[in-house]
C-alpha positions, 0 to 999 in steps of 0.5 A, spaced: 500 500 500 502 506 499 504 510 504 501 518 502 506 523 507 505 531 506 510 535 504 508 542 503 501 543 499 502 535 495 501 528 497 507 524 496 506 517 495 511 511 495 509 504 493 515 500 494 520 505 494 518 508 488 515 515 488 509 514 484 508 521 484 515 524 482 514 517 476 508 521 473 512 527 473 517 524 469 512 520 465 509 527 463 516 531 463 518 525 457 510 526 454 510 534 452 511 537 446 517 538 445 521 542 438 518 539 432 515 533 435 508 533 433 512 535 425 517 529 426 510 524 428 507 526 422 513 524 418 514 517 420 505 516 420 506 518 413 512 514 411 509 508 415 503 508 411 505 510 404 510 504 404 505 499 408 501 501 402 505 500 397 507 493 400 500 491 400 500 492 393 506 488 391 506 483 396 514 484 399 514 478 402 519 483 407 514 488 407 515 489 414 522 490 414 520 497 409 516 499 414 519 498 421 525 502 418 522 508 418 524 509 425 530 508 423 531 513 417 527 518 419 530 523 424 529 530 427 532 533 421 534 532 414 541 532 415 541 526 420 537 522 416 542 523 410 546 519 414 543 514 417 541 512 410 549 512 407 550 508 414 545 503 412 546 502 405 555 500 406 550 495 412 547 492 408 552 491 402 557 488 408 551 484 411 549 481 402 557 479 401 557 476 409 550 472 407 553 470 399 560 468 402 558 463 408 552 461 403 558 459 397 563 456 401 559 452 406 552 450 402 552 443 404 557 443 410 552 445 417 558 444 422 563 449 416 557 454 417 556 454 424 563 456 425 563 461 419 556 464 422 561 465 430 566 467 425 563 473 423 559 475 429 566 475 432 569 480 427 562 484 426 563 485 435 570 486 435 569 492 430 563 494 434 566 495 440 573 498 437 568 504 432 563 505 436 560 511 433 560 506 427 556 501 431 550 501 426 554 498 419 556 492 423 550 491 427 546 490 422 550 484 419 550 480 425 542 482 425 540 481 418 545 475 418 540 472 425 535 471 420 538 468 414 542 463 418 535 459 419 533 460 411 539 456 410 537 450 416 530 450 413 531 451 405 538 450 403 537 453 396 540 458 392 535 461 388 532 462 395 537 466 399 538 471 392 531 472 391 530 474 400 536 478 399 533 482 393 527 483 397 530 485 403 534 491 397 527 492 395 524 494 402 531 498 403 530 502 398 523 503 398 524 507 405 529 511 403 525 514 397 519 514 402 523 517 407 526 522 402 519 523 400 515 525 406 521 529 408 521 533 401 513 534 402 511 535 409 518 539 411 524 538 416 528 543 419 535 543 420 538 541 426 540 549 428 533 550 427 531 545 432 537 547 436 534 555 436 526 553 437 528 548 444 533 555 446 527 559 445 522 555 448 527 554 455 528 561 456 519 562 455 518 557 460 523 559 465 522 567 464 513 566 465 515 561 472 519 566 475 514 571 473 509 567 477 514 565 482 514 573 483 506 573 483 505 568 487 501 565 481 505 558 479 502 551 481 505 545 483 502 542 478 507 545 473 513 542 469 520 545 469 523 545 464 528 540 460 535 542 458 537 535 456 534 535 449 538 542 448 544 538 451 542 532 445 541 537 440 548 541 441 552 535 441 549 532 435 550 538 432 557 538 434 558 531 432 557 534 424 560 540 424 554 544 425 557 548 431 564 548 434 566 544 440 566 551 444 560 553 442 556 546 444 560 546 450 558 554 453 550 553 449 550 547 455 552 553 460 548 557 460 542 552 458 544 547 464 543 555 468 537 557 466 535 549 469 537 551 475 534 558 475 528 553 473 528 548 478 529 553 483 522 557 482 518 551 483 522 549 489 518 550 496 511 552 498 508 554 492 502 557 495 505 561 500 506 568 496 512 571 496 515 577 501 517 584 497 525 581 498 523 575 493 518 578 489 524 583 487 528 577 486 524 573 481 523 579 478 529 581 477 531 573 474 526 574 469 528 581 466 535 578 465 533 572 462 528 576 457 533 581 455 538 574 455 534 570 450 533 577 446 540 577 445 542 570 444 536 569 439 534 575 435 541 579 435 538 585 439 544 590 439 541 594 444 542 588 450 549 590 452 554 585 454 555 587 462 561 588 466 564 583 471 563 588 476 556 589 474 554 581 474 558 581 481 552 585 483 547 583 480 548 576 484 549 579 489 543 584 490 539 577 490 537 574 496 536 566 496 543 564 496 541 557 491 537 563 487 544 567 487 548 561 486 545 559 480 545 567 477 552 568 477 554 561 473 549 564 469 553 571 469 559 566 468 557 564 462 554 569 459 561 573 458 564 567 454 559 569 449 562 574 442 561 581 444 559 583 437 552 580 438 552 578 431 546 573 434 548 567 431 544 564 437 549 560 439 555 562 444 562 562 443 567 560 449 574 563 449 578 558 453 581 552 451 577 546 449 578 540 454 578 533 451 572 529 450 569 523 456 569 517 452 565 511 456 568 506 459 569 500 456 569 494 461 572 489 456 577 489 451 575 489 444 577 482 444 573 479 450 568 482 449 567 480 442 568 474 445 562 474 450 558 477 445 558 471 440 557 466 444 550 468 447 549 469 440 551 463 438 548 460 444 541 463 441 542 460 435 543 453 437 537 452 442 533 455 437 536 450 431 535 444 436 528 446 438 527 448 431 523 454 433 526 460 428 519 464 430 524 467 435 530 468 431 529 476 435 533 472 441 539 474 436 537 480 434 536 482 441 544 479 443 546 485 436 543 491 439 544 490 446 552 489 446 555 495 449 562 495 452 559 498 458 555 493 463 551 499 466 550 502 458 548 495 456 543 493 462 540 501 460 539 499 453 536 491 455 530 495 460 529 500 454 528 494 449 524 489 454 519 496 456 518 499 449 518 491 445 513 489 450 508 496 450 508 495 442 507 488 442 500 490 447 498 495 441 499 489 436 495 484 440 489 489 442 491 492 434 489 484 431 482 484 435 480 490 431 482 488 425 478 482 422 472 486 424 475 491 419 471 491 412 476 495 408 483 498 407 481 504 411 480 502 417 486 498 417 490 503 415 487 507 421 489 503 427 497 502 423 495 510 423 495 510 431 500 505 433 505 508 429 503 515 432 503 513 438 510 510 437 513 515 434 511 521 439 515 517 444 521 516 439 522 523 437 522 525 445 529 525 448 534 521 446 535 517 452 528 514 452 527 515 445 528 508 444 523 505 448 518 509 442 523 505 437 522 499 439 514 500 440 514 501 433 518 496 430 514 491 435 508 494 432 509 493 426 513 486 426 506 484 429 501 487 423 505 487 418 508 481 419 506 478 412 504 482 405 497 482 409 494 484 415 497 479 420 492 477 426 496 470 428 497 471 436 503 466 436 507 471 432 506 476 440 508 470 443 515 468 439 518 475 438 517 477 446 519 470 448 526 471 442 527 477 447 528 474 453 531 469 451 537 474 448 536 478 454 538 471 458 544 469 454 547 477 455 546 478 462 549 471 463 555 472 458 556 480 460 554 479 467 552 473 472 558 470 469 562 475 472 559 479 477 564 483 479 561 487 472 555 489 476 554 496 478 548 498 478 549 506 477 545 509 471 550 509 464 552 516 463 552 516 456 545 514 454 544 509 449 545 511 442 538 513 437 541 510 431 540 502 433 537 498 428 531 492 430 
């Protein structure tokens, strides 16, 4: 039972030492509206369906592979989407000469296979581990070969193998051109347009709580701003060249202060009115953050940059020791920006770069190949002796979740386990409306919803878009499963069991192997969002 316990005017309720109040905020912090989030779910709902129907027409036997990569291809902008698309094809060109090189030399020789299958895995993790910003074009491989060394166990013929892959190139390039098409007609904004809208909307956001703060109008109920998705956007666009390395480092400056200044205001008894010190206080805050966003984002030359002696006593001059704190760092920051306001939106930093944290490896690129082809194969094997290919997604699930960092991978395994089993709800309530549908229209309304629902929480923050990756693929790998609208339940049963049993071979591998990996700690690195399957 929950054991309810008041702090200031709100009720806090703990069931097994889990706040369920402060989860709802999350769940609701991770859910609003964010810079293109609405566009971005219009683009994936549209290309899903533009690429189902033309699946339906022709009946691709790999028609759903189509589909499902869309929440690969799309992203927030064109210039990341243009990426991917190049990563995926040098994937797919190194997964088809894998897949033709084992068939041609180990066609009648099973054991010759299998040896040549670990052979290959090992190479694609070892490469996984030692270019992990390259992660995709050797993911890929192991995943496309997980489905293809159970076609050669059941129907060892080449003409098979040849007409599978030409069908895989067929959906691949069908959702690229669909891809490209949508994003051609419904519009996608650049990533320093998506950066300016988040910067703009953080600063609306801080600058009205602390006016309310100041009125004693601000409800408890209200959301704090989220700086993560700027700090995501900065170093994404750093990664590509779009801003500097000092400007993505002081933009996360004053960023992460303006949180701060934000975190403050919602802080405490809200209902309790605020004396005229700290009234003059919250005021004096949201002046300076409106003439500060005026500056950063439509160039005004009349804001003039202040002095050290001036910023000194302005901070000082607040009253709330946390509330002054947080001024002065953003005081701090604010002189490392060019004092010709040339209004780039973007702040520069005028001291030396400090080197990049990489995330810890808690293997050798050897070893942890190594670990990771045996679960791999270990999947393989129990699969090929209980002759149940359905859950070949337990391989999959080894290629995606292998990460050199055991807390990074135990991260991952949960998002996948969440969002695979949230988009097999939505197909298993999708396949009792769908017999009951007597044209295409309705079909393609409930491949409509559970696409969009998927795709909103795909394109929230990076670090929980994830879950909204592998809703979609597992909604649609349960609808569209043939060139029809599928509505066998086996297929629910066999995905979400193939996913347990790949999260036990990794856990078992990487973890309960060896304990002294466990740590138990939130990876500081968030799982990357260019994860296939």
């Amino acid at each position: 039972m929950g054991t309810p316990s008041g702090i200031g005017t709100m009720a806090r309720f703990v069931i097994g030492g889990v706040d369920v109040a402060a989860f709802f905020r999350q769940v609701l912090e991770e859910l609003k509206p964010l810079s293109d989030r609405f566009g971005g779910t219009l683009r994936m709902v549209c290309a899903c369906l533009l690429i189902w129907i033309i699946v339906l027409t022709f009946r691709n036997p790999m028609g759903d592979l189509g589909v499902f990569m869309v929440f690969i291809f799309l992203q927030r902008n064109k210039m990341m989407t243009r990426f991917v698309a190049l990563l995926v094809l040098v994937a797919l060109i190194l997964a088809s000469l894998w897949i033709l090189g084992i068939a041609y030399f180990s066609w009648n020789n099973s054991w010759l296979r299998i040896l040549l299958w670990g052979g290959m895995f090992w190479i694609n993790y070892y490469l996984m581990s030692r270019l992990p910003k390259l992660s995709i074009v050797f993911m890929l491989p192991i995943s496309f070969a997980s489905v293809f060394c159970f076609a050669f166990d059941q129907d060892p013929n080449p003409n098979t193998l040849i007409s599978q892959l030409g069908w895989v190139w067929c959906a691949i390039g069908l959702t690229i051109m669909g891809s490209f098409l949508v994003e051609y007609f419904f519009g996608a904004p650049s990533a320093l347009d998506l950066l300016r809208a988040e910067v703009r909307r953080i600063f609306d956001h801080a600058e009205s709580h602390c006016l309310g703060r100041a009125d004693g109008t601000l409800s408890p109920l209200t959301l704090g701003v989220n700086v993560g998705v700027v700090h995501d956007q900065a170093k994404m666009l750093q990664k590509f060249g779009g801003i500097t390395p000092l400007q993505s480092e002081n933009c996360t400056r004053i960023i992460s202060a303006v949180g701060v200044i934000d975190r403050i205001a919602l802080e405490g008894d809200l209902s309790i009115p605020p004396d005229a010190s700290s009234r003059i206080d919250w005021l004096l805050v949201a002046s300076h953050l409106g003439q500060l966003r005026k500056r950063l984002l439509q160039g005004d030359s009349r804001v003039s940059v202040r002095t050290n002696d001036a910023e000194g006593q302005e901070a000082l001059g607040i009253s709330n020791l946390q509330l002054a704190q947080a001024m002065k760092e953003l005081l701090e920051a604010e002189t490392c920006l060019d004092p010709s306001g040339s209004g780039h939106g973007v702040p520069l930093r005028q001291k030396s770069e400090e080197p990049a944290i990489t995330e810890k490896k808690d293997f050798s690129d050897e070893e942890f190949a190594t670990r990771a082809t045996i679960a791999t194969m270990a999947c393989y094997m129990f699969a090929s002796m209980t002759d149940w290919s359905g859950i070949h997604t337990c391989m999959i699930t080894c290629a995606v979740s292998a990460m050199n960092n055991v807390d990074s991978q135990i991260f991952k395994q949960r998002l996948r386990i969440i969002g695979a089993s949230i988009g097999g709800l939505m197909g298993f309530l999708a396949m009792f409306l769908i017999p009951h549908m007597d044209n295409l229209t309705g079909v393609l309304l409930i491949m409509a919803a559970g696409t969009g629902i998927s795709a909103w929480i795909c394109m929230g923050r990076v670090k929980y878009s994830y879950i909204g990756i592998q809703m979609g693929l597992a909604f649609v790998m349960l609808v569209a499963q043939d060139p029809h609208a599928t509505t066998g339940f086996t297929v629910i049963r066999d995905r979400l069991i193939g996913i347990l049993v790949g999260l036990f071979a990794m856990r078992y591998a990487f973890i309960w192997w060896t304990p002294k990996y466990i740590r138990g700690e939130e990876p500081t690195v968030p799982a990357p969002r260019l994860i296939p399957i």
